[in-house]
Backbone as numpy.savetxt, mean C-alpha at the origin, in Angstrom:
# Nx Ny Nz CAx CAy CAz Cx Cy Cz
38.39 1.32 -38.13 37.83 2.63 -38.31 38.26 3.16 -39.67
37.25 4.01 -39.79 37.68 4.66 -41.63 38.06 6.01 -41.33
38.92 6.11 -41.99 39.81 8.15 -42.49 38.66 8.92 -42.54
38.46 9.55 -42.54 37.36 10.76 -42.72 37.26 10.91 -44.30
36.12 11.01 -45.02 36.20 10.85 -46.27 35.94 9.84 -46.54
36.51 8.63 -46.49 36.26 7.23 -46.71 35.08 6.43 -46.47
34.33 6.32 -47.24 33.01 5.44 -46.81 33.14 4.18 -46.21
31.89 3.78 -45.74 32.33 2.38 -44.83 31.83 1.63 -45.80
32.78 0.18 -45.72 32.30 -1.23 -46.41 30.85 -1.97 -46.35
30.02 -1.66 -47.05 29.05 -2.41 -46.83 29.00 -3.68 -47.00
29.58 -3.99 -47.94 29.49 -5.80 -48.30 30.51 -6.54 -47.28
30.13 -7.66 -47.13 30.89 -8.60 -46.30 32.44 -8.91 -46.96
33.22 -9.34 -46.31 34.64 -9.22 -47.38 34.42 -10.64 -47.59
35.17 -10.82 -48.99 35.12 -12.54 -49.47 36.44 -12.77 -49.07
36.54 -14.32 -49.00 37.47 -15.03 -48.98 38.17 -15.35 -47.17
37.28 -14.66 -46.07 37.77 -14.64 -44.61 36.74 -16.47 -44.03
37.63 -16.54 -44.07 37.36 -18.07 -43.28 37.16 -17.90 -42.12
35.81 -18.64 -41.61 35.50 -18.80 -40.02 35.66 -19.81 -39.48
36.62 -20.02 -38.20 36.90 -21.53 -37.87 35.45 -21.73 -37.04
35.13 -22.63 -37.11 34.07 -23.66 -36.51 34.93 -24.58 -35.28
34.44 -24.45 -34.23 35.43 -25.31 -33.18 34.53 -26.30 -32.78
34.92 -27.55 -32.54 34.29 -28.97 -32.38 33.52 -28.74 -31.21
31.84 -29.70 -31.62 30.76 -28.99 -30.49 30.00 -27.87 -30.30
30.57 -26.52 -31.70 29.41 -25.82 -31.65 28.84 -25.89 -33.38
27.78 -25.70 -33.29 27.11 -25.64 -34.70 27.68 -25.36 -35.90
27.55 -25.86 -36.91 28.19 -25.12 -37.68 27.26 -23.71 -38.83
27.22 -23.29 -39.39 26.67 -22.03 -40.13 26.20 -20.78 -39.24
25.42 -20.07 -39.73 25.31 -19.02 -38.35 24.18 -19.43 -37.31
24.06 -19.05 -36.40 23.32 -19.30 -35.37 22.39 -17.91 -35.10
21.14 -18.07 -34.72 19.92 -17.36 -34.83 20.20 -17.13 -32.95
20.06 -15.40 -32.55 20.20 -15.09 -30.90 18.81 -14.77 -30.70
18.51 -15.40 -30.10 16.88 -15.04 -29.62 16.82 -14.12 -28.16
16.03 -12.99 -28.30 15.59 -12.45 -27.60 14.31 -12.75 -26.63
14.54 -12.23 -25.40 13.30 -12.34 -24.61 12.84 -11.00 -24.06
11.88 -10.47 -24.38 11.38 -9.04 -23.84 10.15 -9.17 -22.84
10.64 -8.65 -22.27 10.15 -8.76 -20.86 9.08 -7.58 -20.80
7.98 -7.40 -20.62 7.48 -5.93 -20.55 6.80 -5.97 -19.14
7.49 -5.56 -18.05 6.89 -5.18 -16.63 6.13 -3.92 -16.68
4.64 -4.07 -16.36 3.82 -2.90 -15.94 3.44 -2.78 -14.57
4.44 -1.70 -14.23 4.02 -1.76 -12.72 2.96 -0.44 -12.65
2.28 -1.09 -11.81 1.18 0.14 -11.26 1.57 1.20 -10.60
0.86 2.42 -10.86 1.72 3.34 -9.83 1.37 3.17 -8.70
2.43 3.36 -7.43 1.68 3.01 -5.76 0.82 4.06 -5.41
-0.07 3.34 -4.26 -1.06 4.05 -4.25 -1.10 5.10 -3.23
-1.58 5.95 -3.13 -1.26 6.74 -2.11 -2.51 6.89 -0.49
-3.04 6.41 -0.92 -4.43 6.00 0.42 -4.90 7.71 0.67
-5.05 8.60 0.03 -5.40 9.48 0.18 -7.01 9.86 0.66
-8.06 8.96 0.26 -9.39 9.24 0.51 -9.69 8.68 1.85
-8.50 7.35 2.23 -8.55 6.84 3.10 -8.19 7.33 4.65
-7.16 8.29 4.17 -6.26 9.45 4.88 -7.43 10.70 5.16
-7.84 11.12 4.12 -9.56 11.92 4.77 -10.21 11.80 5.62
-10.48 10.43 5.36 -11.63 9.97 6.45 -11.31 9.42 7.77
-10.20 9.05 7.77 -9.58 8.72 9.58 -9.17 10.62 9.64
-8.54 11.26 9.09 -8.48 13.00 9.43 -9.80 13.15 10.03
-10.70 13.42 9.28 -11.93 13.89 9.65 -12.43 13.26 10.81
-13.07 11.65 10.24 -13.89 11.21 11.33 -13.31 10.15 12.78
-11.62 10.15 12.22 -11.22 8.73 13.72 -9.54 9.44 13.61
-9.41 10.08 14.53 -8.26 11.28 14.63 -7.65 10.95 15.79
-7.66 9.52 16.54 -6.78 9.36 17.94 -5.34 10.15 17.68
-4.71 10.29 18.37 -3.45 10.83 18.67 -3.08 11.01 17.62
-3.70 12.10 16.61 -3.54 13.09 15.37 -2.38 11.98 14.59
-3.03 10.48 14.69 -2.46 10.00 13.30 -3.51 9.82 11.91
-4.38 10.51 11.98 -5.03 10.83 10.84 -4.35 11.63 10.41
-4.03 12.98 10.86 -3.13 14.06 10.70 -1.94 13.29 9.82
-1.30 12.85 10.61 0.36 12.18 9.85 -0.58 11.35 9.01
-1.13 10.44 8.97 -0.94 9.75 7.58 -1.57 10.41 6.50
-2.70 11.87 6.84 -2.86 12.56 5.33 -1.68 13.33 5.25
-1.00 13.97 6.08 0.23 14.39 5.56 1.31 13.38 4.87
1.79 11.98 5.01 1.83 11.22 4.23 1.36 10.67 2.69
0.49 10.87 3.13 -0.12 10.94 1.85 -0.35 11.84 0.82
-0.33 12.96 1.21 0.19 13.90 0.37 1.31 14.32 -0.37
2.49 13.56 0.51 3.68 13.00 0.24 4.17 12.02 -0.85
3.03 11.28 -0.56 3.18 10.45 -1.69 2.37 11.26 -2.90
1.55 11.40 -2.75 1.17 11.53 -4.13 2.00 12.80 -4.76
2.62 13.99 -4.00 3.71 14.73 -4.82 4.83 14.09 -5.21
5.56 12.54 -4.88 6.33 12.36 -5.21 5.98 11.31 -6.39
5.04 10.81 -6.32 4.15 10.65 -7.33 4.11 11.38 -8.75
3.81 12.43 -8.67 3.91 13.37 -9.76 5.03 13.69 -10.56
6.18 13.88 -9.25 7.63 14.09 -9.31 7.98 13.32 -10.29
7.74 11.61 -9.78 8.47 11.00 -11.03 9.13 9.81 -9.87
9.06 10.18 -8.54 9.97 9.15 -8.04 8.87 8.09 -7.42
9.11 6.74 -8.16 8.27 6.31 -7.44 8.21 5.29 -6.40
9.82 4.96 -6.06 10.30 4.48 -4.77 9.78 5.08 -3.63
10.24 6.62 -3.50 10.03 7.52 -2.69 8.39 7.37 -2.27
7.37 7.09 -3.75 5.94 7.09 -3.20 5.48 6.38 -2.79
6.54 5.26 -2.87 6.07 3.22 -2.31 5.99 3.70 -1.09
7.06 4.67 -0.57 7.74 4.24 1.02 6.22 5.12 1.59
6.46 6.20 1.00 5.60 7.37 1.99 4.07 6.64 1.72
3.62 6.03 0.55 2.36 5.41 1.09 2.41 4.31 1.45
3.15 3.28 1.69 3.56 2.20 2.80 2.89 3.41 4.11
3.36 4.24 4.67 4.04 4.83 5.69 2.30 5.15 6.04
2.20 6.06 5.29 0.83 6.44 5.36 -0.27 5.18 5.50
-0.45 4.10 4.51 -1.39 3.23 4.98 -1.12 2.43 6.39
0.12 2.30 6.94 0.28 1.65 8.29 -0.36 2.88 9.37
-0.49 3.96 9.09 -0.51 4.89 10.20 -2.36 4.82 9.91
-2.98 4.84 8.75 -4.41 4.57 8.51 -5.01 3.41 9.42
-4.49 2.13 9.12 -4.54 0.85 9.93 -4.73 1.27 11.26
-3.26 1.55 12.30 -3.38 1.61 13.23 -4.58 2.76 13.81
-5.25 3.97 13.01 -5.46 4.72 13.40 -7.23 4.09 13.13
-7.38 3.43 12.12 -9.02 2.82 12.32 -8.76 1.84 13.53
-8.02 0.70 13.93 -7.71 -0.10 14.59 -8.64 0.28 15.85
-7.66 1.75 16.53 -8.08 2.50 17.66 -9.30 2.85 17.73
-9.90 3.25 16.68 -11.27 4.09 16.71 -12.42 3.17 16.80
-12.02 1.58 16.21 -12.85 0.65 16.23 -12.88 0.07 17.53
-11.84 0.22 18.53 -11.63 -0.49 19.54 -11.90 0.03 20.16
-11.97 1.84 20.42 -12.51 2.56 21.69 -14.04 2.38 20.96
-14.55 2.56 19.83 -15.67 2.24 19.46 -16.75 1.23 20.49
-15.75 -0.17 20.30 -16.48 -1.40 21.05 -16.50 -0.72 22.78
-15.24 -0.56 22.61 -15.43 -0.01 24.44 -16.61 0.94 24.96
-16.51 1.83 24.30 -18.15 2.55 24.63 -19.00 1.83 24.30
-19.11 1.18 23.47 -20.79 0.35 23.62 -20.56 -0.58 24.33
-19.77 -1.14 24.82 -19.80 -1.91 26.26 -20.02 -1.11 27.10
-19.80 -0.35 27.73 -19.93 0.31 28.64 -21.41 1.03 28.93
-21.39 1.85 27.61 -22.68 2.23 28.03 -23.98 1.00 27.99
-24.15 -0.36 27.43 -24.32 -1.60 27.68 -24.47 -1.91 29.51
-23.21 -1.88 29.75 -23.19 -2.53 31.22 -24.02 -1.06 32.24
-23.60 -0.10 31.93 -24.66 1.01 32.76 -25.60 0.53 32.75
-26.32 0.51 31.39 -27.88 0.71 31.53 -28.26 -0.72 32.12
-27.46 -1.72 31.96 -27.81 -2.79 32.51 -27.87 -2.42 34.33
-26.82 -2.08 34.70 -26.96 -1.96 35.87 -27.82 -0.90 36.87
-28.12 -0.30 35.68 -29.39 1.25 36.26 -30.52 0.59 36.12
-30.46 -0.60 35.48 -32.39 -1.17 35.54 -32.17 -2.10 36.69
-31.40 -3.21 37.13 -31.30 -3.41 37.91 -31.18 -2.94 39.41
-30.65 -1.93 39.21 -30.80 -0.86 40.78 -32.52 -0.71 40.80
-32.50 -0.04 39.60 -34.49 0.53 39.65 -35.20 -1.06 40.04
-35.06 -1.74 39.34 -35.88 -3.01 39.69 -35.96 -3.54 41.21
-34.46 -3.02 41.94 -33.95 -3.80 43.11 -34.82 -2.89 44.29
-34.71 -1.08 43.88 -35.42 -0.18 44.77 -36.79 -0.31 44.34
-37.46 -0.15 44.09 -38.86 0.03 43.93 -39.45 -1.61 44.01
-39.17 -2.11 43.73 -39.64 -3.92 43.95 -39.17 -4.39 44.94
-38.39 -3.73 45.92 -38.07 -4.60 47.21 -39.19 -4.80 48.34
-40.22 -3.91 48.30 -41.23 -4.35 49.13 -42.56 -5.05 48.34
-42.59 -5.02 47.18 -43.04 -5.73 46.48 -43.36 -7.72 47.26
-44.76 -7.87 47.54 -44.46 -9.65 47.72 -44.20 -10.75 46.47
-44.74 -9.48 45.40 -44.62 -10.96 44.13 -43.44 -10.51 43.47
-42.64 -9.90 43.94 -41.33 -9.74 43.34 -40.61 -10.63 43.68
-39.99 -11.51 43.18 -39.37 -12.66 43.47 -38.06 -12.66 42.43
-36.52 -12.24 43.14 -35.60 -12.64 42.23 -34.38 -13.36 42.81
């Protein structure tokens, strides 16, 4: 370190000998760098996705929680944290999933159902009114 006042040495000092130890190179050696440039995307927050199970497929108000999730995320989003927005839209798209899952599955169930009615209301009609029928044959 230098006194206050004292400028620092710019030139290299002459006459300091560098030992060289057997096995590494001798003169100077060049340090190479590797730069890495990671672009991570910001996470996403499933927000339009979170709308539309709210609005139109709302089983047991997890449309509800995952747009509230999602709103979550995307303020923490803004915030700056974006661990915090991985988790809460993780959180939110699993609650989306399960919540189309349901809506698609009671979906199929009513059209089975109303399927097997009408199947079985033409068959009643066919069975009453064609039973005295002679060319009814089933």
């Amino acid at each position: 370190m230098n006194p206050p006042g004292y400028p620092a040495e710019a030139f290299p000092l002459q006459g300091v000998r560098h030992e060289v130890f057997p096995g590494q190179p001798a003169g100077s050696t060049a340090i190479q760098y590797t730069t890495v440039n990671v672009t991570t995307e910001p996470p996403k927050d499933h927000i339009i996705w979170s709308l539309c199970c709210f609005v139109y497929s709302n089983p047991f108000c997890l449309g509800l929680a995952a747009l509230i999730y999602s709103i979550k995320a995307r303020d923490r989003k803004v915030a700056g944290d974006l661990e915090g927005a991985r988790h809460y839209g993780s959180t939110a798209r699993c609650l989306n999933i399960v919540s189309t899952v349901l809506v698609v599955i009671m979906i199929l169930i009513f059209v089975i159902t109303i399927i097997i009615v009408v199947e079985n209301a033409k068959r009643m009609y066919y069975n009453r009114y064609n039973r005295y029928n002679p060319y009814y044959h089933y």
